[in-house]
N, C-alpha and C positions, 0 to 999 in steps of 0.2 A: 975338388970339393963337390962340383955338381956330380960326377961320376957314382959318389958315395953316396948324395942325396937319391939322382935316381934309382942307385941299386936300394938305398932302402924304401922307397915309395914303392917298387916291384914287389919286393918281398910280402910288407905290407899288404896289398892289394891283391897279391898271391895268395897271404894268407886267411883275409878277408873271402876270397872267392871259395878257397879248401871250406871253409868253416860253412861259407851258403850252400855251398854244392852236401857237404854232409851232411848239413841238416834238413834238405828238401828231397834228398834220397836217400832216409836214413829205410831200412828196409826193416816191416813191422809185423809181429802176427796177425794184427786184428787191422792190416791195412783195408780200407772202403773204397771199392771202385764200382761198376755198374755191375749189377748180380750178385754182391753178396748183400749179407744183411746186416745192419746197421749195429753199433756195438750197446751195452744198456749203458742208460746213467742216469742221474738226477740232480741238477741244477736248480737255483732259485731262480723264478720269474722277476719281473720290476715290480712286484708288490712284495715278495720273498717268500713266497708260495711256491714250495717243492714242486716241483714238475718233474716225473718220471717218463721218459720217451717209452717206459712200456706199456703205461697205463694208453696212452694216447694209438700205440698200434691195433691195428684191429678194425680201428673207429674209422680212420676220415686215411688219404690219401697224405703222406709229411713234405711241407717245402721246407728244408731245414737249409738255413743259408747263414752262412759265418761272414761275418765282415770287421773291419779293424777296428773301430773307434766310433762312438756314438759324438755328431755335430762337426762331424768332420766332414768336409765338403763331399768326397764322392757317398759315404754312408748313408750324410741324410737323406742325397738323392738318390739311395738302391730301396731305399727304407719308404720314400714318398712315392717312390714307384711302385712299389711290395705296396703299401697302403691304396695307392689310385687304383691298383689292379686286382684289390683285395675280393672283391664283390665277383669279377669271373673266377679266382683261385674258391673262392666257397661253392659256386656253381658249379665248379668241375669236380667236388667231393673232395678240395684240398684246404687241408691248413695251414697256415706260412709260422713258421717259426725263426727265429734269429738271433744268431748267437757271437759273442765277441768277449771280452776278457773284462768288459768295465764293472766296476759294481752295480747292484741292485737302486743304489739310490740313483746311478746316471743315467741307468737306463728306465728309470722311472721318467726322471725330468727328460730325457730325450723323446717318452712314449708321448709323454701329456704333454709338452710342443708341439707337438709333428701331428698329435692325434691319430697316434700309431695305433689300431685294432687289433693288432695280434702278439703272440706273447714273444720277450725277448729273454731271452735268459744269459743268468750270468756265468761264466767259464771262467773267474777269477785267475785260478793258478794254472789254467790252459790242459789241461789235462784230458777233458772231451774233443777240444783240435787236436791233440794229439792221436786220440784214438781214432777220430778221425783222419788222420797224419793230413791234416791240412798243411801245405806247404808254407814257409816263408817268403817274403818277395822281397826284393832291392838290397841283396849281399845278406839276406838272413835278416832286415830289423824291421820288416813291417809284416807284420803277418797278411796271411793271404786271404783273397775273398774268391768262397767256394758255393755253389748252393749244389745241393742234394735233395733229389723229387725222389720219395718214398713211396711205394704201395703199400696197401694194407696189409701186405705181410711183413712189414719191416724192411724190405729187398729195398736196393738203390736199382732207381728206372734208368737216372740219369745223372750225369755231373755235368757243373759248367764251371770252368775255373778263369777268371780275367777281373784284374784287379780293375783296368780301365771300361771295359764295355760294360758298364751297367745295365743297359737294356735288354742286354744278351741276356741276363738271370733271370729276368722275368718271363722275356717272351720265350724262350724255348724252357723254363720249366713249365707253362700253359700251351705249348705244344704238345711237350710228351705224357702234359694230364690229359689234353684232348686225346689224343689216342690212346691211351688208359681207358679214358671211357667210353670209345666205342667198341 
């Protein structure tokens, strides 16, 4: 009986690992890595104010950073950081943006808690992480947290992908703005 139990926890787990592994390397046209440029789209901000990432290229330098869930412990600390650091990302000619699948009303009440300054938009049916093929993390069920420093041409300068280093997101996308702008 234990024999049959572990062979089916194997299989399970096996099969569990097949499904993460294929969904975090699924291979994509419009995959984003550093040097290309970014794909279009248009999502509602936390007030439900269309936002098109084209209108905004051009203008300012993009931190576009995906993260899993709005009040969730690592989030609201990537987000009070993006906020504490918000004032050198405008002095370095950048904007921070942030994106995750909640609706418009959470990320409302997550902005006006936190006294979030910059806009978040919503990716309801996940379809902009996709274009971005942001990866999944922990067997495929938690999505991944990625940020993405944009120049004003739309290009990716840089990725930083770690679902646990939070500070990593911040400080090396304000590294490779500082060197952007000199």
């Amino acid at each position: 009986m234990r024999k049959i139990h572990y062979l089916l926890l194997t299989i399970i787990v096996g099969a569990i690992t097949l499904i993460s592994w294929t969904m975090t390397n699924k291979t994509s046209e419009q995959k984003v890595k550093e040097g290309t440029k970014i794909p279009s789209f248009t999502l509602p901000d936390q007030n439900g104010k269309m936002i098109s990432i084209d209108s905004l290229i051009g203008q300012k330098n993009l931190i576009i950073y995906f993260y899993p869930k709005d009040e969730t412990a690592g989030c609201t600390k990537e987000a009070c950081s993006f906020r504490d650091s918000y004032e050198a990302f405008q002095e370095a000619g950048a904007e921070v943006i942030g994106i995750s699948s909640d609706p418009v009303d959470s990320h409302k009440n997550f902005a006006q808690h936190h006294k979030l300054p910059f806009v978040l938009l919503s990716d309801n049916e996940g379809k902009v992480r996709e274009k971005f093929n942001v990866p999944r993390n922990f067997l495929g069920l938690l999505p991944g947290r990625v940020t993405y420093v944009v120049d004003k041409s739309g290009t990716v300068m840089h990725m930083f992908n770690s679902q646990f280093n939070i500070n990593g997101h911040i400080n090396e996308a304000l590294e490779v703005l500082n060197k952007i702008k000199d």
